[in-house]
N, C-alpha and C positions, 0 to 999 in steps of 0.2 A: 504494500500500500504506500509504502513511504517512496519507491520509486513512481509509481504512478503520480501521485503528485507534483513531483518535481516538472515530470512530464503533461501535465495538465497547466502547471503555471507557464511554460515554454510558449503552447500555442497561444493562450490567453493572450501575451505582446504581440505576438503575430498580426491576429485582426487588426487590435487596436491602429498598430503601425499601419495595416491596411486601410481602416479605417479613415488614418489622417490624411494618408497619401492618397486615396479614393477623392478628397474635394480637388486637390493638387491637380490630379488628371482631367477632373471637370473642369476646370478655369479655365487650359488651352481649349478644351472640347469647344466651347464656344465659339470662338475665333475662326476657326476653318468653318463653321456653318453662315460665319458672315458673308462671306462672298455674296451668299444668296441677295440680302439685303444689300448690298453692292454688287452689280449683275456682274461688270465685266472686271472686277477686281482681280490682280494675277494674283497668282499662290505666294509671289515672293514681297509684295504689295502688303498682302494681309501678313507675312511672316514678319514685316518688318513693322508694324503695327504692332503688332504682339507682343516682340522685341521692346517695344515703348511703351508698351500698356495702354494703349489710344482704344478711345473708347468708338462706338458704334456709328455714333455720331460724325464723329472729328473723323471717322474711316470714310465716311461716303462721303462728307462733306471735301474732305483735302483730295478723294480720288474724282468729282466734279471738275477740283480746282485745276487738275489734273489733265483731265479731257479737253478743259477748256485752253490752256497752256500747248498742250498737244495740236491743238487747231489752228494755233497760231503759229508755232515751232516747226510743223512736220512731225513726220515722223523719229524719233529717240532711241536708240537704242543703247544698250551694256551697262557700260559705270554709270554715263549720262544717266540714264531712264532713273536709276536709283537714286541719283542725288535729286534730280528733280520730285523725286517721291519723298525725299526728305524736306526738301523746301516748302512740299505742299503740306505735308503734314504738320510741319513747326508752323508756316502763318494760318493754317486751319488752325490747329490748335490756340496758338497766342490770340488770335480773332474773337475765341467762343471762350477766352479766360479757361481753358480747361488742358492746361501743361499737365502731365502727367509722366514728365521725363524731364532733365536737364542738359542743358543744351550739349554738356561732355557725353552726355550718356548719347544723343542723336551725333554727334558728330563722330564716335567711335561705332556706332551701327552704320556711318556712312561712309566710316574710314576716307575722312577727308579731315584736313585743315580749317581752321578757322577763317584766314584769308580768303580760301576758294569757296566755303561757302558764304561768303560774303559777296565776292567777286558772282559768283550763279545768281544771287540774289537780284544782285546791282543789273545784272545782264537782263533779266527776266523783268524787271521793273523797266528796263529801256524798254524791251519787245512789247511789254502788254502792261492794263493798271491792273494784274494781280494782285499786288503787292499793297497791302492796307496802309495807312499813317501811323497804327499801332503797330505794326510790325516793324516797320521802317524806324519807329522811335526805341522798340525794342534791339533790333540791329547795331543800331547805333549808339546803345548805352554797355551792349557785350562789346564790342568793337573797342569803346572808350576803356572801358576794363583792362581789354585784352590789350591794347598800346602800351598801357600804365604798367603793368604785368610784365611785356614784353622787356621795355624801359629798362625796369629796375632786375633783371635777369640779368641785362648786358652789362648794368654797371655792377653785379655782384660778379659777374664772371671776370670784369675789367678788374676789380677790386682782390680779387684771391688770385688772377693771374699775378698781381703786383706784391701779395704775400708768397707765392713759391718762387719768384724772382729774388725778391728779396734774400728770403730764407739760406737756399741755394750758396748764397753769397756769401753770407753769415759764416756759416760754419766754416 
């Protein structure tokens, strides 16, 4: 009896563990069923949604913005199509107040720079008025950051290059 116990409290964690992992799996689940709700939405579209936690809303809405970008541009293809899926979805998002990512978080899902997406932004704003005043004042206050940021990187690099010079010498 006293082995069977042991072996009664084993599965007992089991479920449990199944249990918590079981809502884990329903959260994605939802997500690939959006396409529907977004008719022509690609698989890699919604995956990158997902990736950001964008909600159902901000999905159809930034793949509109999307369509509408595309009509204007042509046809997109590779890197491109990606990063414009990320511009649409950051000023979808910033437009309807509902960020649900940080901007490092969307710039490492789009494995680009700060710069270039700024520059895709500034580009996309020539071609067409996608681009809202809040977004645009949004871009412009990361950008301001990111100079200042930039900035004081060079002068701390400037600053310890001029300590192992130093040092060097020293001894």
């Amino acid at each position: 009896m006293g082995v069977s116990d042991p072996a009664r409290s084993v599965p007992c964690p089991a479920p449990v563990m199944a249990a918590t992992r079981a809502p884990k799996k329903a959260d994605p689940a939802p997500p690939p069923a959006s396409p529907d709700r977004v008719p022509s939405a690609e698989p890699e579209f919604v995956a990158m949604c997902c990736a950001l936690r964008v909600t159902d809303s901000i999905r159809a809405a930034a793949w509109q913005l999307y369509e509408k970008v595309l009509c204007t541009c042509g046809i997109v293809e590779g890197r491109l199509k990606k990063e414009l899926w990320g511009i649409c979805i950051f000023s979808t998002a910033a437009d309807l107040d509902e960020m649900t990512f940080t901007f490092t978080e969307l710039l490492k899902c789009l494995d680009i720079s700060m710069c270039k997406f700024v520059l895709l932004v500034e580009g996309m704003e020539d071609s067409m008025d996608a681009i809202s005043t809040k977004v645009h004042s949004i871009l412009l206050r990361l950008k301001k950051k990111y100079d200042i940021l930039f900035a004081l990187y060079q002068k701390f690099e400037r600053t310890w290059g001029q300590i192992c010079v130093d040092q060097p010498g020293d001894q």
